[in-house]
N, C-alpha and C positions, 0 to 999 in steps of 0.2 A: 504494500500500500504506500502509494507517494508520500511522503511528511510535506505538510504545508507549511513554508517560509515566511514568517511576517515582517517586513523591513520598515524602515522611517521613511523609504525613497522609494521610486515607482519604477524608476529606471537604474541598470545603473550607470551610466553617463549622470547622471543628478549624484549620486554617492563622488564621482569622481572628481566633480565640479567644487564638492563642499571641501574635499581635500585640498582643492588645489587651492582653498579662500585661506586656508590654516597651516599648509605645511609650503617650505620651498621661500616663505616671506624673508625677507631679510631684516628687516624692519618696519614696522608700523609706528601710526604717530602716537604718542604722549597720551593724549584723549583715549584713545584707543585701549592702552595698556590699564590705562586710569580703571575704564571700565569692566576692564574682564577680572582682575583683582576684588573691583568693590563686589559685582554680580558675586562672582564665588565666594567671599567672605559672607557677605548676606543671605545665601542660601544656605551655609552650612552654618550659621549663627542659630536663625530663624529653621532650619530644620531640627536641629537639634534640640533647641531648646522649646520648639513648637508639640517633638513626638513626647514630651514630660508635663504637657499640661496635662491637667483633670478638665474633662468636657463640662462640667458643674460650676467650675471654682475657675476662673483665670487669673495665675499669678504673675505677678512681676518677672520680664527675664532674667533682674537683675538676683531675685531669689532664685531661678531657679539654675542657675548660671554658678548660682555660689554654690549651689547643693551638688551640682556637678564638678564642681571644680573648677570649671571656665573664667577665667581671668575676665574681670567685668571690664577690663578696655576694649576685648572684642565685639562686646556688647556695646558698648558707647560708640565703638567704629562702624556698627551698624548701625546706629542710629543716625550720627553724622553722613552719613552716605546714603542714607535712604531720604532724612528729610534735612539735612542741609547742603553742603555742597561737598562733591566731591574731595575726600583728601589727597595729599599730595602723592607721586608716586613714589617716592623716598617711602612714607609712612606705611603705603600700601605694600611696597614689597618686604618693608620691615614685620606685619603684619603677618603676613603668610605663609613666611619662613616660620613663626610663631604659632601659628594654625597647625604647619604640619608637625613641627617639632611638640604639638601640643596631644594631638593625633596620634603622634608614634607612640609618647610617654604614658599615655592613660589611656590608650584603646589597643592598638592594632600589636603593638610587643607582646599586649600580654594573651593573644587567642589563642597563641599554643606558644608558651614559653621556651621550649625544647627548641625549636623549630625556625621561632621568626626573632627571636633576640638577638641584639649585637655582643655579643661578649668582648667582640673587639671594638670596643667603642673607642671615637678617636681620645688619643693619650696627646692633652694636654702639653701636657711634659717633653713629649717628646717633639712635637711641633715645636715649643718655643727653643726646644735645645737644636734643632735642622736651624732653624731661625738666626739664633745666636751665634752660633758657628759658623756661617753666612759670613757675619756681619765681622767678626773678630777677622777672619779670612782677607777679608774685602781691605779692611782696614791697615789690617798688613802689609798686604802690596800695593796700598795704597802711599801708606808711608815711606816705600822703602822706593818709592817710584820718584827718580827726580823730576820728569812733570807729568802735574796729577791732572792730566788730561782724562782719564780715566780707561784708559786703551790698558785694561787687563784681560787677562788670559779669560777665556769664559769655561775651564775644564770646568772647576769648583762649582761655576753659574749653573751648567749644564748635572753636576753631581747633584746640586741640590733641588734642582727643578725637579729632578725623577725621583729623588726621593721624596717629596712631598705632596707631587701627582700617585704616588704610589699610594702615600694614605691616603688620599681625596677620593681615586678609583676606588677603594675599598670598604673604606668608610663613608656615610650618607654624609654626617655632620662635622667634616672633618674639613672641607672648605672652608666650610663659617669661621670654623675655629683659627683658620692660619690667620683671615680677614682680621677677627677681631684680635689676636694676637699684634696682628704689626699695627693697626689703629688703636684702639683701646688701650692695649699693650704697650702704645706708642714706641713702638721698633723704630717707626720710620722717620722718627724726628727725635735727630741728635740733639741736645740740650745744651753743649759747652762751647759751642763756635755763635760768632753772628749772625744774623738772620740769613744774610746772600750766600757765605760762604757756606752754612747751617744749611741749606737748600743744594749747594752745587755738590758736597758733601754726599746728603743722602740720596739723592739721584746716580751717582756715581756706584754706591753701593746696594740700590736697589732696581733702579731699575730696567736691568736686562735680566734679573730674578722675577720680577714681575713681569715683563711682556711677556718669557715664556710660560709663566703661569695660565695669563690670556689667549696666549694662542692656543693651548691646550685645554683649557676650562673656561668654554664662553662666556658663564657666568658668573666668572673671577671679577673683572672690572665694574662692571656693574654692583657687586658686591661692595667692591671695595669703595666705589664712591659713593656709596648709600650711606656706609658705614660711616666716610668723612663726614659728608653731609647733617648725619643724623648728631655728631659731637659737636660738629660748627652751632646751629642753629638750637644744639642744647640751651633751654636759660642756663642763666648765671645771677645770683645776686651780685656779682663783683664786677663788672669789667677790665680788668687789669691793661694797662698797656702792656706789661712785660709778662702777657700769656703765651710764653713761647707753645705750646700744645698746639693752641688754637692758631695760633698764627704760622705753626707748620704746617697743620693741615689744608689750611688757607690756601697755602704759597702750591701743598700736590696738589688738591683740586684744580689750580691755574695751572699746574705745570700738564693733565692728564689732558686738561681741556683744552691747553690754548697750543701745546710745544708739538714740532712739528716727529720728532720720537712717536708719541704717541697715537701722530695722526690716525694711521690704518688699524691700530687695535680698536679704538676709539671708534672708529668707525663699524668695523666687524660687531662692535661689544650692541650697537644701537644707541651709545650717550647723544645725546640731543644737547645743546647748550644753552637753547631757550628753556629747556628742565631747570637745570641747576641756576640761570639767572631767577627764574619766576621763583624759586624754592626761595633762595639769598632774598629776594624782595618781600617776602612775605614772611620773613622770621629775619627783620631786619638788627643788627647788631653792626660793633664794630666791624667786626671781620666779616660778614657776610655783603656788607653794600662793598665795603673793599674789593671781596672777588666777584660781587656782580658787574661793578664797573670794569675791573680788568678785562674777565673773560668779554666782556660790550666793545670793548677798546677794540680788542684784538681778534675779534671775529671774522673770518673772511666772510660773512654774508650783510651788507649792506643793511637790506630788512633790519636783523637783528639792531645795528649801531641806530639806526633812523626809530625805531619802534623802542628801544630801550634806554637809549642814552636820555632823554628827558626824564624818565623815571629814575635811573639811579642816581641823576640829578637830586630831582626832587628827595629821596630817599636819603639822599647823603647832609641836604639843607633839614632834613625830620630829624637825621640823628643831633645835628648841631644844636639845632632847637629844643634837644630832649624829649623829642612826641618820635612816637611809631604808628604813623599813617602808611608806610609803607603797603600794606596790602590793600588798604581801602584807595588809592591812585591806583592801583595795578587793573583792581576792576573797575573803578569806574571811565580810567582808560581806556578799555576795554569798550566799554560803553559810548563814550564820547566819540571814537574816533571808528566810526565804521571801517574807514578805507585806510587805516592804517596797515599793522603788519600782517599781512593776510590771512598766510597761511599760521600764523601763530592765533592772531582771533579767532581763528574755524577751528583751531587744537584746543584752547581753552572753553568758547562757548559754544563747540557743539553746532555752529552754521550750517553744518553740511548735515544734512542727512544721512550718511555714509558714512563707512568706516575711511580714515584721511591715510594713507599709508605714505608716510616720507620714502623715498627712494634718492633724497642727497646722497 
């Protein structure tokens, strides 16, 4: 007896059409990513905490969220995205990293513990000691080089790449861990030299360790600047002028965004520069209209300088002032100036009907 096939699709030329919207993209726009983040965050918020109501009684999500253990920011995150406005896509991929990592630890590890546990969970330790080893290396022959142009050998570059793509293949959360090791960790930002030389420094030492991390692990760069991202625009009660942290970080996001090193990873990875401007504008601080102006300066798309430089203008006159208007210019710019920066007002409000797919 035949078995009867039931599909989504009528044809399949229709099945092959929906792959070809999804798979093969190189990049899509900002808007774009925004929404397929928030969509999936809100359906597994809201489904989850939807299948634990009582049909009689409807409780709060925020109770039923605690009785599950669900950290109530993802709760809040769905609620910001549902009835206010989209969060940023820094926050959003911060987010879902958080989802699954939240997934693994209280659901899926435990349905057959034999089975599906990592026993090899990534070792801390040993990442930061690949790391540190790295750097002691680097610095060595860096030292011993009379000009520290940075033209060293890349055997050690190349030893430690594989070894730490070796944990990353093996282990799920073991990416994260190098990420937050050289950010967090603050690897990447040596403390006892000047800001200039403080920069030409760790670039020398870091990164052709990191490009081949990105060319082997797409999701490396993007990681890594979320992670900046997410320390810059951290509050502060203090603003220190002398926050060397922050003002490392600062000087790599200009260096990932603007140098021309990074161009082609930067590119492969999908960093967009109007992301990281609009981010800087809207959790405005010292150091973030700093590097919004920079990366504005130095951008080879026209658009970009003509559509941003007025705002980080104004942005930079809010901090002098002591007010953070910075987000409320950003939209209502937005507003004001239909025939402004085009294709950046169609990524932020949504103009197009369509999904906007960048192919810069």
């Amino acid at each position: 007896m035949a078995m009867i096939s039931i599909t989504p699709w009528r044809k399949l030329d229709e099945l092959l059409e929906v792959r070809s919207w999804l798979v093969g993209i190189k990049s899509i726009s900002a808007l774009a990513k925004r929404s397929c983040y928030s969509v999936a965050i809100c359906r597994f918020v809201t489904g989850l905490l939807d299948s634990q109501q009582d049909a009689a009684y409807k409780r709060s999500m925020y109770d039923v969220a605690k009785e599950l253990g669900l950290p109530a920011s993802f709760v809040e995150l769905r609620h910001e995205a549902i009835h206010g406005e989209l969060p940023s896509l820094i926050v959003l991929r911060q987010a879902a990293e958080r989802v699954l990592r939240w997934l693994w630890d209280d659901f899926w590890r435990h349905l057959d513990e034999d089975r599906l546990s990592e026993p090899n969970s990534p070792d801390i330790n040993q990442i930061k000691d690949i790391l540190q080893a790295h750097v002691t290396e680097r610095r060595n022959v860096l030292n011993a080089s009379k000009n520290k142009d940075g033209k060293i050998p890349l055997q050690q570059v190349a030893a430690t790449a594989a070894s730490l793509l070796e944990i990353c293949n093996a282990r799920r959360q073991a990416l994260a861990e190098v990420v937050k090791a050289l950010v967090v960790g603050a690897m990447l930002i040596p403390t006892n030299t000047r800001a200039q030389s403080m920069m030409e420094e760790a670039c020398v030492i870091w990164d052709q360790l990191l490009e081949q991390l990105a060319a082997e692990q797409r999701q490396f760069l993007s990681l890594l600047t979320d992670k900046m991202a997410t320390q810059l625009i951290a509050p502060q009660h203090v603003q220190s002028p002398n926050d060397t942290f922050r003002e490392g970080i600062s000087m790599w996001l200009e260096h990932i965004y603007t140098s021309r090193f990074w161009h082609q990873a930067a590119k492969r990875s999908g960093l967009d520069d109007t992301t990281i401007i609009s981010t800087c504008l809207q959790n405005p601080n010292k150091w973030t209209v700093r590097l919004a102006s920079s990366i504005t300066q130095r951008s080879n798309r026209e658009q970009v300088q003509q559509f941003f430089g007025p705002l980080v203008a104004e942005a930079q006159e809010d901090l002098d002032c002591g007010k953070r208007a910075a987000k409320e210019r950003l939209e209502s710019a937005l507003v004001r100036d239909p025939d402004g920066f085009d294709g950046w007002q169609k990524l932020q409000r949504g103009c197009d009907n369509r999904i906007i797919y960048n192919n810069s």
